[in-house]
N, C-alpha and C positions, 0 to 999 in steps of 0.2 A: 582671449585665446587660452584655450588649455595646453599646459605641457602633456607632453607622453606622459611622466610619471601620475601626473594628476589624472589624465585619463586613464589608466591601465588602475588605480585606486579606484573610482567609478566602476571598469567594470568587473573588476573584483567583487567589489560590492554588490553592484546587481547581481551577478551571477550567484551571489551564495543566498541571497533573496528569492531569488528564483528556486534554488534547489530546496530550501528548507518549504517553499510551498508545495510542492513535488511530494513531502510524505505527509502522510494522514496525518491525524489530528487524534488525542484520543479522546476516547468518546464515541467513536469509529466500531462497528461492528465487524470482523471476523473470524475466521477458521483455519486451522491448519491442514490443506489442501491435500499435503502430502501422507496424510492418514485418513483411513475408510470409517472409520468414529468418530471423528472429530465431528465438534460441538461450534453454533456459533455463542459467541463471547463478546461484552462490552470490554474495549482493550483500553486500556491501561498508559499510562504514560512510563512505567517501570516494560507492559509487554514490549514497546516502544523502542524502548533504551537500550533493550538487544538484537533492535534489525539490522544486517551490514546493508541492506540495497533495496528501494522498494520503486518500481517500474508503474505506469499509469496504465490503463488498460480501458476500452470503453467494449467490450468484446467478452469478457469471461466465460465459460462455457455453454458458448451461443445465444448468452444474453445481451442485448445493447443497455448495460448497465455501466456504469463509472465504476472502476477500482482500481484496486492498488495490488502488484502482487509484491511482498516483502520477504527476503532470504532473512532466515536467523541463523540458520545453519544448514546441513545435509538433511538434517530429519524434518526440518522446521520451515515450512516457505507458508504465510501467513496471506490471505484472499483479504481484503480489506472492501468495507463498505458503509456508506453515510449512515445506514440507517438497519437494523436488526431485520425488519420485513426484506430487504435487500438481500442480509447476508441469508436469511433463512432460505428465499427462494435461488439463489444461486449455490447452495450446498443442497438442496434436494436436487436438483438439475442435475448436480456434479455425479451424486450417489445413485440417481437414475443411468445415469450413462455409463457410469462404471463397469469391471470385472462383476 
């Protein structure tokens, strides 16, 4: 039998398991969504270092592709994707649709 505290340590532990899978990996191709030039980019484990929040997405703008949307800040929310052809063809999609 487990005690409460021994449990509530489990799932602790899973759940921070869980969350650190939750954000990309670098090596990860994206863009910063939130600017009309932005470029895709192989990220970085330092670009990484400065996301506060990064959300899963299998939707991005009307594509059924996997992503990750990540806030850095107000100017900065960061389109993440496994693979560079990925991020490429979801930032023309985005810039076709646009203003």
């Amino acid at each position: 039998m487990i005690s409460k505290s021994g449990l509530c340590m489990i799932l602790l532990a899973a759940s921070g398991a869980a969350g650190a899978d939750q954000m990309p990996k670098p090596g990860s191709y994206g863009f910063n969504w939130l600017k009309a030039d932005s470029r895709c980019k192989k990220l970085t484990e330092k670009d990484f270092s400065q996301v506060k929040t990064c959300t899963e997405s299998s939707n991005a703008f009307g594509l059924q592709l996997h992503s990750h949307a990540c806030k850095v800040n107000a100017q900065t929310e960061l389109m993440v994707y496994a693979t560079a052809a990925q991020c490429q063809e979801a930032l023309e999609t985005m810039q076709a649709n646009g203003p």
